[in-house]
N, C-alpha and C positions, 0 to 999 in steps of 0.2 A: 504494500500500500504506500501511496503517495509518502502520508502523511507519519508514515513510522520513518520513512527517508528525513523528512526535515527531522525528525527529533534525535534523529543519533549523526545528523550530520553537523559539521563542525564549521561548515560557513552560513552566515547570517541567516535570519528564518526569514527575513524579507525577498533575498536573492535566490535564496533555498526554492520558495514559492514562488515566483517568478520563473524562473528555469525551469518548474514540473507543473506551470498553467494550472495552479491552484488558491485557492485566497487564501489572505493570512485568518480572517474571519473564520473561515471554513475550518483552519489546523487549532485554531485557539478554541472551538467549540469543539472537535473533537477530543481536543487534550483534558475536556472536562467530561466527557463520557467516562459513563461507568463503564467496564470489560462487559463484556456477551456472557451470555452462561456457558457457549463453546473457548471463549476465552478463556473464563475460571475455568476449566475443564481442563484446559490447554498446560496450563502453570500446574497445577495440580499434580498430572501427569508427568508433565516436567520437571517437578521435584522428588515424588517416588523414585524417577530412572535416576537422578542425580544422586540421590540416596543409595541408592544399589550400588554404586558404582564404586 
């Protein structure tokens, strides 16, 4: 997704957004979304296997 690109990239979220033709409105209101239930699901899982390991 777009929008997990601007959050773990290291140049600016205005120019970040700009370059993948997205608003900045758009990444600010998704950054305050709650996760999916397939998300928690996701992390979950994701820590079980990390645990095992």
């Amino acid at each position: 997704m777009k929008y997990t690109f601007v959050k773990k990239n290291r140049f600016s979220i205005e120019d970040t957004c700009r370059i993948l033709n997205v608003s900045k409105s758009g990444y600010y209101e998704w950054l305050k979304r709650e996760d999916s239930e397939r998300a928690k699901s996701n992390q979950k899982l994701d820590e079980r296997i990390a645990d095992s390991i």
